[in-house]
VEXBA-942519 format. One record per residue (C-alpha): residue in one letter; residue number from 1; z, y, x. Coordinates in pm, whole numbers. Each point is the difference from the previous one (the first is absolute). Layout:
<recs>
r:A, k:NUM, c3:Z, c2:Y, c1:X
...
</recs>
This chain:
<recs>
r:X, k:1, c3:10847, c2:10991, c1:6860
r:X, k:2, c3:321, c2:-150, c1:4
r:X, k:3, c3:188, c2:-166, c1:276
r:X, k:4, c3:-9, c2:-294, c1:-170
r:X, k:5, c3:-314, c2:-15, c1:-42
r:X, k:6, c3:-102, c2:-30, c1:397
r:X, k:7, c3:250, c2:-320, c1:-27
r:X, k:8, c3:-132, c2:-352, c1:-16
r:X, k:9, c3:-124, c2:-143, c1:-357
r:X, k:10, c3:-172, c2:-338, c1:-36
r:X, k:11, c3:-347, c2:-105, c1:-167
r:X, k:12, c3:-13, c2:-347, c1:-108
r:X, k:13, c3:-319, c2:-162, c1:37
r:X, k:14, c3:-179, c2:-361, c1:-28
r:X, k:15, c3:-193, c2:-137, c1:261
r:X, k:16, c3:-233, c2:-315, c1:-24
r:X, k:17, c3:283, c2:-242, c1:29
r:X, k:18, c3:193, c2:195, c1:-305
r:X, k:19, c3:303, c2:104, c1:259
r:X, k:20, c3:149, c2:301, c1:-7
r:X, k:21, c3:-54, c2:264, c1:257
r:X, k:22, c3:196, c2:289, c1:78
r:X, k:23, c3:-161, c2:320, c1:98
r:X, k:24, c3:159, c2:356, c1:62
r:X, k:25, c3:-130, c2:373, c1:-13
r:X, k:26, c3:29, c2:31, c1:356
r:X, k:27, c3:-157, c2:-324, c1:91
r:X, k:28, c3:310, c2:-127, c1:205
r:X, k:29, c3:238, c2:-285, c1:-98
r:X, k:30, c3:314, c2:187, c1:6
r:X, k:31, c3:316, c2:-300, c1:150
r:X, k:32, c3:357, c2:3, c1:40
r:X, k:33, c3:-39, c2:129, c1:399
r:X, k:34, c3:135, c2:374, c1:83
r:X, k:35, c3:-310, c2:48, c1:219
r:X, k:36, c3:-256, c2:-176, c1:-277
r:X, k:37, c3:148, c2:235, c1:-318
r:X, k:38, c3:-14, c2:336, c1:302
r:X, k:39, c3:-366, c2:-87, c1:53
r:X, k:40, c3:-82, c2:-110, c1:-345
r:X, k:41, c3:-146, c2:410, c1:-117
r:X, k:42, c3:213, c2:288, c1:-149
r:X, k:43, c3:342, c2:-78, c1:-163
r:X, k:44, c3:296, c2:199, c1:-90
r:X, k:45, c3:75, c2:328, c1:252
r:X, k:46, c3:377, c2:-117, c1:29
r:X, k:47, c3:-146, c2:-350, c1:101
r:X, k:48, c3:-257, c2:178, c1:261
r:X, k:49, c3:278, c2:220, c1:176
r:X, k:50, c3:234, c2:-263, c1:-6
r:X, k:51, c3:-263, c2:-249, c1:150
r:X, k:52, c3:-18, c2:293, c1:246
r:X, k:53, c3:278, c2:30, c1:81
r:X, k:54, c3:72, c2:-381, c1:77
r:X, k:55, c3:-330, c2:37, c1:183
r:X, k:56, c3:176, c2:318, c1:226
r:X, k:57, c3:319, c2:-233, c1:94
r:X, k:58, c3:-235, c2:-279, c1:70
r:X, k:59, c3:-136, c2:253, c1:259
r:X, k:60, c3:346, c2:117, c1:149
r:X, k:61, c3:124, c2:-372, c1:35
r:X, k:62, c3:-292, c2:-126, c1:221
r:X, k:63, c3:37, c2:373, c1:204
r:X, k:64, c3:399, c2:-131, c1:90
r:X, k:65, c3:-69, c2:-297, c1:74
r:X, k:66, c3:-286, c2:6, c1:226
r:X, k:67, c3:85, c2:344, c1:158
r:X, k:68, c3:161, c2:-146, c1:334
r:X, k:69, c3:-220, c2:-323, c1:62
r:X, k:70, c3:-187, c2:175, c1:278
r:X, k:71, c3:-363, c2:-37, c1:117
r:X, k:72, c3:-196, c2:-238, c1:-258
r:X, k:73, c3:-307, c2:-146, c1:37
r:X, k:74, c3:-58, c2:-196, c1:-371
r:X, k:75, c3:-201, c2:-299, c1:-20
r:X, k:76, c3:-196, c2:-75, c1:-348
r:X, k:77, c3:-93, c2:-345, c1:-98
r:X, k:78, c3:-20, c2:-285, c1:-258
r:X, k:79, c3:310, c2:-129, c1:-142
r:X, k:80, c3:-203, c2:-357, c1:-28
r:X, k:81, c3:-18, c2:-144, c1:325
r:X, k:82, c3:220, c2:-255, c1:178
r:X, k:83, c3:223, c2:-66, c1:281
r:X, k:84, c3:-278, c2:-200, c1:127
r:X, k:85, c3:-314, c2:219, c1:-51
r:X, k:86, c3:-177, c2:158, c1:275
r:X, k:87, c3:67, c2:368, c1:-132
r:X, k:88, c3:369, c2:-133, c1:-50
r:X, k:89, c3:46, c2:-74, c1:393
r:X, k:90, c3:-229, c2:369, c1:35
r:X, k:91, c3:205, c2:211, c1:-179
r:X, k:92, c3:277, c2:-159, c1:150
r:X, k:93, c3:-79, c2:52, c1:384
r:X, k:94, c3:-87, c2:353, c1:-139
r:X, k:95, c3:397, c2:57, c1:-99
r:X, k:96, c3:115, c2:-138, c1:285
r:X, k:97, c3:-249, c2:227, c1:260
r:X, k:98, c3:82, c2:316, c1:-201
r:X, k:99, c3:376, c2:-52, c1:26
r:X, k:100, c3:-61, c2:-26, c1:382
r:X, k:101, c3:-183, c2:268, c1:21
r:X, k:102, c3:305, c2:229, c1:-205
r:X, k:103, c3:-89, c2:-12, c1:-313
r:X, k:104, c3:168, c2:-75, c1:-388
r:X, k:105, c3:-225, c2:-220, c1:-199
r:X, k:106, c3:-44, c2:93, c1:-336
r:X, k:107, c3:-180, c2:-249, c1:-270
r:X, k:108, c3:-19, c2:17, c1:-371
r:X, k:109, c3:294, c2:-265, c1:29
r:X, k:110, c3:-124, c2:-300, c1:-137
r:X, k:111, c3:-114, c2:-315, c1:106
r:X, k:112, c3:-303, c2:-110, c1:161
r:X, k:113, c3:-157, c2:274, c1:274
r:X, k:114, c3:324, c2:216, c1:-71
r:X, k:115, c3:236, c2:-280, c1:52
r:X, k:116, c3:-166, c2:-106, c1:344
r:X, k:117, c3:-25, c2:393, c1:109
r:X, k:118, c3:351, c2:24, c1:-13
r:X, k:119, c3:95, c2:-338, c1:121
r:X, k:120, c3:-125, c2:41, c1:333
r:X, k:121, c3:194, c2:413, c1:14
r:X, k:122, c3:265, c2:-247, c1:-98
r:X, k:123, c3:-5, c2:-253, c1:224
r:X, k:124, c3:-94, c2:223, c1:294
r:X, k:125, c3:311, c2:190, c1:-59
r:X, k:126, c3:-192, c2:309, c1:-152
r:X, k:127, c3:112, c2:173, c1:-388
r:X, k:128, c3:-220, c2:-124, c1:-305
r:X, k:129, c3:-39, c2:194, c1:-257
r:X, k:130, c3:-105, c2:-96, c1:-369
r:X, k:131, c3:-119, c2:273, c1:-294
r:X, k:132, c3:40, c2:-322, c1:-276
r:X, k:133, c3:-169, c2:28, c1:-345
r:X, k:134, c3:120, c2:-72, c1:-370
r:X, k:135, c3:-269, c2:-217, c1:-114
r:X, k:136, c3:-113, c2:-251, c1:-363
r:X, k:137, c3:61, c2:-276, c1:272
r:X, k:138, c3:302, c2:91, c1:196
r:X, k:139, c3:-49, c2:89, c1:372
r:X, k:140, c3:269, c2:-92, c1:189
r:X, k:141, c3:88, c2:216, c1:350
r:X, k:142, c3:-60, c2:-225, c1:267
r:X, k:143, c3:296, c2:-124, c1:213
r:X, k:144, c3:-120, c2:177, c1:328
r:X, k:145, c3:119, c2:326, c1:-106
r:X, k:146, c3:216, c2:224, c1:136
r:X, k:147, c3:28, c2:260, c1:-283
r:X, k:148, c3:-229, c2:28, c1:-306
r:X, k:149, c3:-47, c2:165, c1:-314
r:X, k:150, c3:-152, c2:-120, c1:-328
r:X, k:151, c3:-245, c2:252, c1:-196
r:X, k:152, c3:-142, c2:-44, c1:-387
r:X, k:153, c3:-233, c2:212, c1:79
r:X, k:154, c3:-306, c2:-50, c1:200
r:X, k:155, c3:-63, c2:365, c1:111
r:X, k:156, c3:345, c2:31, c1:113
r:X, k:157, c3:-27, c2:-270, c1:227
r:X, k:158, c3:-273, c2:70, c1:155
r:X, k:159, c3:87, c2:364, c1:57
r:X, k:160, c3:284, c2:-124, c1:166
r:X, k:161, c3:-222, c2:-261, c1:219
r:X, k:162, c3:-232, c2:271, c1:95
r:X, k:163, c3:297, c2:272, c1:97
r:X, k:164, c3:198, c2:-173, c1:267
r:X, k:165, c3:-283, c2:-152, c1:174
r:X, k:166, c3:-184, c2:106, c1:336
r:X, k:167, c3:-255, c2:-241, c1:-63
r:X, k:168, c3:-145, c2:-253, c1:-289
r:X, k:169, c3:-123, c2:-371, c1:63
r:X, k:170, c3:-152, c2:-209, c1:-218
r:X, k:171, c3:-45, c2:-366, c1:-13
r:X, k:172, c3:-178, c2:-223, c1:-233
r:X, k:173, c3:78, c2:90, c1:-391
r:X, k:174, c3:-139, c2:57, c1:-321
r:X, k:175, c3:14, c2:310, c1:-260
r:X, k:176, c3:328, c2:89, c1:117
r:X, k:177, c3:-78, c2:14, c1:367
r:X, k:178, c3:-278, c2:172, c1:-134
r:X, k:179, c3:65, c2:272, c1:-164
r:X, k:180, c3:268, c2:36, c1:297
r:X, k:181, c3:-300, c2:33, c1:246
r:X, k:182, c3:-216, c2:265, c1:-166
r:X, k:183, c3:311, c2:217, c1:-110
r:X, k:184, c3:115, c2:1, c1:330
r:X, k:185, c3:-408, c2:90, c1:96
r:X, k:186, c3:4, c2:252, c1:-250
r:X, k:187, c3:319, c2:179, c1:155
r:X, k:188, c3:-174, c2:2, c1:348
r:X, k:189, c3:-315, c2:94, c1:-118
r:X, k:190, c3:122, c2:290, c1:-245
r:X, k:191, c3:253, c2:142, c1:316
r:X, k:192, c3:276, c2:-69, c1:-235
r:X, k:193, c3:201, c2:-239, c1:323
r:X, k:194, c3:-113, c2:58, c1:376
r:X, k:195, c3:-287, c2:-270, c1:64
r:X, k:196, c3:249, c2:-310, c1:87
r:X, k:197, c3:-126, c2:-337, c1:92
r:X, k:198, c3:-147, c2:-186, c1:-251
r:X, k:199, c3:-36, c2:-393, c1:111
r:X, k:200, c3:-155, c2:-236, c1:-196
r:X, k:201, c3:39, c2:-351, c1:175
r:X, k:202, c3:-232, c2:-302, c1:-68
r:X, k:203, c3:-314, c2:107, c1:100
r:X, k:204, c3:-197, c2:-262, c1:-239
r:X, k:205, c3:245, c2:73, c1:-284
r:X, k:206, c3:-108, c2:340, c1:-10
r:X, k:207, c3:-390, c2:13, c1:96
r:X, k:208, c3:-123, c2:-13, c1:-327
r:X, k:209, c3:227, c2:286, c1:-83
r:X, k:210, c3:-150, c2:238, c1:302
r:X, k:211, c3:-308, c2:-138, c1:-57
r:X, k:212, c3:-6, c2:166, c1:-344
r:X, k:213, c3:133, c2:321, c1:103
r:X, k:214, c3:-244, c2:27, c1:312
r:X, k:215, c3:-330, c2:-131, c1:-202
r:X, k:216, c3:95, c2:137, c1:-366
r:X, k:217, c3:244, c2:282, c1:63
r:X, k:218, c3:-75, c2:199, c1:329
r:X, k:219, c3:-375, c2:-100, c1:-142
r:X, k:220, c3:15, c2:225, c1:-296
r:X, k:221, c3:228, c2:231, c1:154
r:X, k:222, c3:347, c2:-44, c1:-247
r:X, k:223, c3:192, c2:-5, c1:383
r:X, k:224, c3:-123, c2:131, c1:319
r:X, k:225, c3:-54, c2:-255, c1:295
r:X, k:226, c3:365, c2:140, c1:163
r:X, k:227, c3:168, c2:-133, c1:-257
r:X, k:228, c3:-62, c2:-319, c1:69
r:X, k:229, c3:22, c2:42, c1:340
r:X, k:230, c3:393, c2:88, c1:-44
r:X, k:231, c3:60, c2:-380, c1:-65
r:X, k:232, c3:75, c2:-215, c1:248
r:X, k:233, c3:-96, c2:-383, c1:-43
r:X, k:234, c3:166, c2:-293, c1:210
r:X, k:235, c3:112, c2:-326, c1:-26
r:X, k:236, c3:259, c2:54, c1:315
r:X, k:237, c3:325, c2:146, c1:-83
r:X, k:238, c3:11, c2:80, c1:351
r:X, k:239, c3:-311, c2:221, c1:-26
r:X, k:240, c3:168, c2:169, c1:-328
r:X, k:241, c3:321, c2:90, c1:126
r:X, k:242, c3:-143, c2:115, c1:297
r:X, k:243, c3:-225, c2:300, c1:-207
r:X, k:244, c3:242, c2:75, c1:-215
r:X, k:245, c3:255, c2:71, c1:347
r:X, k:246, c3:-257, c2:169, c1:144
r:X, k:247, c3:-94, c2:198, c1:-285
r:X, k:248, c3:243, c2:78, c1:-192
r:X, k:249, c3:263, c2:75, c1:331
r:X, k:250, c3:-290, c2:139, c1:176
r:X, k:251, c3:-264, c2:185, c1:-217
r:X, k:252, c3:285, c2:163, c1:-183
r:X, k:253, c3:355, c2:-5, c1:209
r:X, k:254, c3:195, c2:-187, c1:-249
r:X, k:255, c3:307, c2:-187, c1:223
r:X, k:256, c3:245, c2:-262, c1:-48
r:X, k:257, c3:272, c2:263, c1:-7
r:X, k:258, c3:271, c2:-19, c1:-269
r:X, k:259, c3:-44, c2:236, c1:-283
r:X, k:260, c3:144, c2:332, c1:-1
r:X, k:261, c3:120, c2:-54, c1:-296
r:X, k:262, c3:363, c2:-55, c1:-36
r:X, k:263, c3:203, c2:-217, c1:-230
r:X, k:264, c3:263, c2:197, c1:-224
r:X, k:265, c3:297, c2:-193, c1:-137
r:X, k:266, c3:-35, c2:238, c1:-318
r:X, k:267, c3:-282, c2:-133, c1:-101
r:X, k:268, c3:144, c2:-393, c1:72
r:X, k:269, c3:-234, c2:-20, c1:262
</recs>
């Protein structure tokens, strides 16, 4: 078979209304994105290691920036909700009790849960920290940042979300915060990160979600009832930044103490 045979071709055909669809072998609209054409299916090996390649210095820009921001804790959470929500002023008090309590918020950057996360590090004199992503709809960083970094792709974002951080909260989202929850679950579960808080706050927001994992889940035994039990629920950020001091500083003797890494003016740091 030849290479280009494995790239896209069309098939024209007529549905009831007598338009014109477009299908492809693979069964993926290929578009004019980097990411969307790299996920589309097989293309040209030059393409593939030069997409890797991209994908490798993607990597190595989010390691220099984020290697000196200190102890993280990052907070997931919708991108949707206002200055005046509820889980606005939440996520909000959250930033502001973590900074007190020595830590660097980081967020996914945007607006919404993100934005109020690291407006209160902000505005209680703490660092804010954004891991921003290229998206069809432009997502702006938020202007409570301190330093941030903008990914196209997902998975190297939230690498770099999960690697600084001595601790994961979650607030109120959809697929996003998600999929941002379970990986995270997945990590802890598999032994792949040291079993960090995991907060979810808004206890009503996410019932229905335990309630499926306790009656449907730990019921036909996909996850074992400790699994579960890893998760801390609240709707007090007090409550949350008080287990995640006293378990990730205490359970496994991680301190506020500077890195011992050290910044060399060779490498423009």
């Amino acid at each position: 078979m030849r290479i280009k045979d494995l790239l896209p071709h069309r098939v024209e055909t007529n549905d009831d209304n007598a338009k014109k669809v477009s299908q492809t072998r693979w069964g993926k609209t290929p578009g004019a994105d980097e990411e969307i054409r790299f996920l589309y299916g097989p293309q040209e090996r030059t393409r593939e290691l030069v997409r890797a390649l991209k994908i490798f210095c993607e990597f190595m820009r989010g390691f220099r920036t984020l290697h000196f921001v200190g102890p993280c804790v990052t907070v997931f959470g919708s991108a949707r909700f206002r200055d005046d929500h509820e889980y606005y002023r939440m996520a909000r008090d959250l930033g502001a009790r973590l900074t007190r309590a020595g830590f660097t918020v980081m967020t996914g950057g945007g607006p919404g849960i993100m934005e109020a996360a690291n407006r209160g590090a902000k505005e209680a004199g703490g660092r804010s920290i954004g891991c921003n992503i290229e998206l069809p709809e432009e997502q702006k960083p938020n202007q409570y940042l301190d330093k941030w970094i903008t990914f196209r792709h997902f998975y190297v974002r939230k690498v770099m979300l999960v690697k600084y951080s001595y601790a994961f909260v979650a607030l109120p989202g959809g697929f996003g915060t998600l999929d941002e929850i379970f990986e995270t679950a997945v990590l802890i579960q598999t032994g792949k990160i040291k079993e960090f808080p995991l907060v979810l706050m808004g206890r009503e927001y996410w019932r229905p979600l335990l309630e499926f994992m306790r009656d449907r889940l730990i019921k036909e035994g996909t996850i074992d009832r400790d699994d579960t039990e890893r998760i801390i629920v609240t709707d007090s950020a007090e409550d949350a930044v008080k287990s995640i001091t006293d378990i990730a500083l205490g359970r496994f003797g991680l301190s506020y103490q500077a890195p011992r890494f050290k910044r060399r003016w060779i490498l423009w740091e």
